[in-house]
C-alpha positions in Angstrom: 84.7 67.6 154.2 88.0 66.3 154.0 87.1 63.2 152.3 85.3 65.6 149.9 88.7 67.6 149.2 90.8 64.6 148.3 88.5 63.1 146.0 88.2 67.1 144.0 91.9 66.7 144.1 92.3 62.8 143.1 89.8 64.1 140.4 91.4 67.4 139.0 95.2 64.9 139.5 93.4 62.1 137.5 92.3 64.6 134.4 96.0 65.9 134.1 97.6 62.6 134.3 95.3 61.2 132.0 95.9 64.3 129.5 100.2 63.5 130.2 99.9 59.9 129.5 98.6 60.1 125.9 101.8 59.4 123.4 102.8 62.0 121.1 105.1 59.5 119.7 104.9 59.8 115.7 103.0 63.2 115.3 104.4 66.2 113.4 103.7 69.3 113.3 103.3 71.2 110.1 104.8 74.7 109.9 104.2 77.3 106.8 106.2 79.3 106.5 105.3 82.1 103.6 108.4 83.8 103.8 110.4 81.6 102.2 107.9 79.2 100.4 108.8 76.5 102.6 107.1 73.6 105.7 108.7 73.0 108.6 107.9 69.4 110.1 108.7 69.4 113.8 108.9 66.0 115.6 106.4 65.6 118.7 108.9 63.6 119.9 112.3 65.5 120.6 111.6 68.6 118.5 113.9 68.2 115.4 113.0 69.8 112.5 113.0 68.8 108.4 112.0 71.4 105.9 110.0 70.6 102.7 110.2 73.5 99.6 108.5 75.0 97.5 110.7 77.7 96.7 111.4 79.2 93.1 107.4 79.1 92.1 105.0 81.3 92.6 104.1 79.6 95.4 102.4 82.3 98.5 101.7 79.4 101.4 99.7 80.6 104.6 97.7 78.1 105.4 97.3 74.1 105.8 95.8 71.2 107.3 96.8 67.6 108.6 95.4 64.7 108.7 96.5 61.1 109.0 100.6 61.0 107.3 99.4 63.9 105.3 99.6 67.8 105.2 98.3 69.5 102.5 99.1 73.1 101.9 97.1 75.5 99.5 100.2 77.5 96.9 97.8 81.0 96.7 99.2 82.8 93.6 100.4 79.5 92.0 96.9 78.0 92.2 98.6 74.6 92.7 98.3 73.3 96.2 100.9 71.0 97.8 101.3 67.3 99.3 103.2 65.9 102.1 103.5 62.7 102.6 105.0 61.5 105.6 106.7 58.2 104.5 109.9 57.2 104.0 110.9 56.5 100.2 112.5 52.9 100.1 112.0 50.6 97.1 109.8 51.7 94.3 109.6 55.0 95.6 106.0 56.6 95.6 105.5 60.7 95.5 105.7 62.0 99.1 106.3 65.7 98.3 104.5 67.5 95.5 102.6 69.8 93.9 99.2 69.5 92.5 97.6 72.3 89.5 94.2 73.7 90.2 92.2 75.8 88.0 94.6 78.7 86.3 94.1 81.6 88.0 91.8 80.5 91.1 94.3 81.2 93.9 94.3 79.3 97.1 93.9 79.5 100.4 91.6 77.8 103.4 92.3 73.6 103.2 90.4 71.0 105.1 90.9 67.6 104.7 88.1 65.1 104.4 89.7 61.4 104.2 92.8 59.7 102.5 92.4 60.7 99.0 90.3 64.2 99.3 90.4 67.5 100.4 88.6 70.6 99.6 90.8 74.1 99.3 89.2 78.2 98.6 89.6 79.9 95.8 89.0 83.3 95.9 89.6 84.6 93.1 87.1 82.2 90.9 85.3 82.2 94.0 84.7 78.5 93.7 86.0 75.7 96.3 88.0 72.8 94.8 87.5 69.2 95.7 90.7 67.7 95.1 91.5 64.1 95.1 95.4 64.5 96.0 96.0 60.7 95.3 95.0 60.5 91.5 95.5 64.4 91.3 91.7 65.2 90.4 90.0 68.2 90.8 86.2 69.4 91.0 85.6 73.0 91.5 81.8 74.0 92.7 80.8 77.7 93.3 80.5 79.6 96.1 80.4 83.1 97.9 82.7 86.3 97.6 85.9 85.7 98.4 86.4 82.2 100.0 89.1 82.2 102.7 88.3 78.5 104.6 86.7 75.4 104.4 85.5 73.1 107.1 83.6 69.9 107.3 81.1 68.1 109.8 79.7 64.6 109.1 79.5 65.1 105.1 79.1 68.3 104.2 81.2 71.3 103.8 80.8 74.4 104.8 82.6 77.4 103.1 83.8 80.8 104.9 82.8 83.1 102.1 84.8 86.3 103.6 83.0 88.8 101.6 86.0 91.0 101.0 86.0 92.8 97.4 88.9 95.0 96.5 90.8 94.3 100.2 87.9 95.5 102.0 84.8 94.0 103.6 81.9 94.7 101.5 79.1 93.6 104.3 78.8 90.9 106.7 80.4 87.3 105.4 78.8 84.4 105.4 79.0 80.4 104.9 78.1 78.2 101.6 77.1 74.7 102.9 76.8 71.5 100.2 76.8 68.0 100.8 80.1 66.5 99.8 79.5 63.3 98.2 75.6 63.4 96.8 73.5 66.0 94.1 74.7 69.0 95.7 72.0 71.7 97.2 74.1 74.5 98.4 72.4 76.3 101.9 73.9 80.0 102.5 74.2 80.6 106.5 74.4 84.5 107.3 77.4 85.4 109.8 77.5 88.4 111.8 81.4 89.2 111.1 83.4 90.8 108.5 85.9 89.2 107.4 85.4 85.9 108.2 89.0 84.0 107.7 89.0 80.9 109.9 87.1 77.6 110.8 87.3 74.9 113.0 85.0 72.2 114.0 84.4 72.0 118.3 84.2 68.4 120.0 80.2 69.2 120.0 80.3 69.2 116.5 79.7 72.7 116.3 81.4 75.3 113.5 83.4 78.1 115.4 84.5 80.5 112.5 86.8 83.7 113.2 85.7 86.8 111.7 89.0 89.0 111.7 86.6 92.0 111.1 88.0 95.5 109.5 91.4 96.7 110.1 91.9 98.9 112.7 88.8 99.2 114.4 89.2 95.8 117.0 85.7 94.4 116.2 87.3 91.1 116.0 83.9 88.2 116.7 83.1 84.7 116.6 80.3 83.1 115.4 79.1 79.4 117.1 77.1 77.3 113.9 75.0 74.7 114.2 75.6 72.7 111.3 72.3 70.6 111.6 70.4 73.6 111.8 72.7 75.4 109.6 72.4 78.3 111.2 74.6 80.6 113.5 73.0 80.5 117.0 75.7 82.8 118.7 78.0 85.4 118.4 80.9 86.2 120.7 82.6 89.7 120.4 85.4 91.0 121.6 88.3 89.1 120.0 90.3 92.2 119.8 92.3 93.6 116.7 92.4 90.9 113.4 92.2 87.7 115.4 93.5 84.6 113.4 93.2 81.1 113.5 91.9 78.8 116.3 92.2 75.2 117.6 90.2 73.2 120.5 92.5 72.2 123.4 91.0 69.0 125.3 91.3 70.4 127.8 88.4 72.2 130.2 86.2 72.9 126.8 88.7 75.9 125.3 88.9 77.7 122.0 92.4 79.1 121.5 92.5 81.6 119.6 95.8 83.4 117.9 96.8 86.7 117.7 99.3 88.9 116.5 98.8 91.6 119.0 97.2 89.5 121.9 99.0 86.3 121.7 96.6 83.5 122.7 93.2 84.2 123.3 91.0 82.0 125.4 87.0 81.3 124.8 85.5 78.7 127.2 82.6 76.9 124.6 80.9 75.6 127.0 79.9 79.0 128.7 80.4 80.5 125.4 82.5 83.5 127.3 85.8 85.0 126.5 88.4 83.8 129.4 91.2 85.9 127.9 90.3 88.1 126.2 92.6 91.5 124.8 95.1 92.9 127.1 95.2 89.0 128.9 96.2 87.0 125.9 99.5 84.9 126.5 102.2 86.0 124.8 105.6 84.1 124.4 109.1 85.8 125.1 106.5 88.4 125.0 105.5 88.0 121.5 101.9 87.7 119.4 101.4 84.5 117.7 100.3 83.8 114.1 99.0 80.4 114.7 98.3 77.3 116.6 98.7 73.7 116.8 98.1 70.9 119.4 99.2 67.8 120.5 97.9 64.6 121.9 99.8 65.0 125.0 97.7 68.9 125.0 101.2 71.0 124.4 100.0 74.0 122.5 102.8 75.0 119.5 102.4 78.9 119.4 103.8 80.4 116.1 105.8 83.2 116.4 106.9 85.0 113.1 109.1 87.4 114.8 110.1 90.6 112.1 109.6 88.0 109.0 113.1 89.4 108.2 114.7 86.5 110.0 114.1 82.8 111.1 110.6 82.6 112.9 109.7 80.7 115.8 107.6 78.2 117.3 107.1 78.0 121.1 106.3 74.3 122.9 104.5 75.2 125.9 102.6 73.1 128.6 98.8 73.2 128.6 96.6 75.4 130.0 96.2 77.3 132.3 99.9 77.0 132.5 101.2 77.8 129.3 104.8 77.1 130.5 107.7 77.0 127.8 109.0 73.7 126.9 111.2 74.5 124.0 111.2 76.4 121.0 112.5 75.8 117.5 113.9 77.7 115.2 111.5 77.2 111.8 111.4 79.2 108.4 111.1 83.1 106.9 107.5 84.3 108.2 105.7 81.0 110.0 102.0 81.5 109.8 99.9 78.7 111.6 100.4 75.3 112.1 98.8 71.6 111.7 99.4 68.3 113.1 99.7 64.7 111.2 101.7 61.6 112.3 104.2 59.1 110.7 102.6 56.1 109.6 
């Protein structure tokens, strides 16, 4: 029995270690902050801070993505959507920060990015998603559902969160729009159980988790598990409280976080597909909800606090779970809203 105990424990001891060891040297996390129309790059490495701006245009920024020495960021009410490029400008300098038109009056919103060159971004008020090819600055726009809030993409093809919201409200369940990217397109439609549906992420089964943030008020906060072979949802998970926002996988023991204003950090466990922490046992910050989430490769969880959106919002470094100990927290923009993660080349 003993022998038994000490390998469990070299086991568990080996899974953390291995989870430390992993460098976080390069990566940056991506901030919006809507308040002020600006992003906030904070270094994985000692936690400074640069800001990128986008301030006097119309620019309403809420959500983005990252991938390789990229972020891009979706402008809403300027129907533009921003580039950062995270290089440093020496020589025959090459655009690292700037801002890319879409079609006038389309709005933007949801981002995902598929490779070096393209990424796809919602527009809900065309109700169309754009492929945009943010090197040569083209764009493609391809219909969709009511009111497209995200975009997400397994293998090669995209699916679209069609929130189904007319007028503010939900007008019925939402549901996805599914094409393949780079062939004749033959768009599927996958019914979701939600209202509202806002967010999307893609698990390390390959499977869609999308966040319906459901009507105002009422708590009915779900989320929906998609198979995106079968293109189909295959389970639905409620009880994520009041409005629950965007999520991102941990590596960690198979979690979902989940952030929320009111609860702070939600938990789902996908490989029981049960809420861990749920309302009421969310983790809160200096006792605060969170807007958003990010994570790095050494598994510390950046929590985005926006505070009263009258001052300087904040984003809180903390271990990763179950601990959820604060590291550090910096001191970002007017009205943070979620977060991404990309890396210095």
């Amino acid at each position: 029995m003993r022998r038994l105990v000490f390998l469990a424990l070299t086991l568990a001891t080996g899974c953390s270690d291995a989870l430390e060891q992993k460098s976080s040297a390069g990566q940056v996390i991506g901030i919006v902050n809507s308040g002020d129309q600006t992003l906030s790059l904070i270094s994985a490495t000692d936690f400074t801070v640069s800001t990128r701006s986008w301030q006097g245009t119309a620019a309403t920024p809420t959500t983005l993505d990252g991938h390789g020495n990229v972020f891009v960021v979706p402008l809403g009410q300027a129907d533009a959507a921003g580039v950062d490029l995270l290089l440093s400008c020496t020589g025959a300098c090459i655009r690292t920060h700037y801002v890319v038109p879409l079609a006038p009056g389309s709005g933007a919103t949801g981002v995902v990015i598929q490779d070096d060159s393209i990424a796809w971004i919602a527009n809900p008020n065309l109700e169309t998603v754009t492929r945009l090819n943010y090197a040569t600055d083209d764009t493609l726009s391809v219909p969709v559902g009511v009111h497209p809030q995200a975009v997400a993409i397994v293998g090669t093809r995209v699916f679209v969160v069609n929130s189904n919201v007319v007028g503010g409200s939900p007008a019925g369940p939402s549901w996805l729009t599914s094409f393949e990217c780079c062939s004749v397109r033959t768009p599927d439609s996958i019914p979701l159980t939600g209202t509202n549906a806002r967010f999307a992420t893609v698990g390390e089964d390959s499977l869609l988790y999308v966040i319906a943030s459901g009507h105002t008020g009422a708590a009915d906060g779900k989320l929906s598990i998609v198979d995106p072979r079968a293109r189909a949802e295959i389970a639905v998970l409620n009880g994520l409280g009041e409005s629950p926002g965007a999520a991102a996988f941990h590596p960690a023991g198979s979690r979902l976080l989940v952030a929320s204003a009111t609860e702070g950090i939600l938990e789902v466990n996908t490989s029981i597909r049960a809420i861990t922490r749920g309302p009421g046992n969310g983790v809160k910050p200096a006792g605060h909800g969170v807007s958003g989430l990010a994570i790095d490769l050494r598994g510390r969880v950046y929590a985005v606090d926006p505070g009263t959106c009258a001052t300087p919002g904040t984003v809180h470094v903390l271990t990763a779970p179950p601990g959820y100990g604060e590291i550090h927290e910096v001191v970002v923009g007017i009205c943070p809203t979620t977060g991404a993660v990309a890396a210095t080349p």
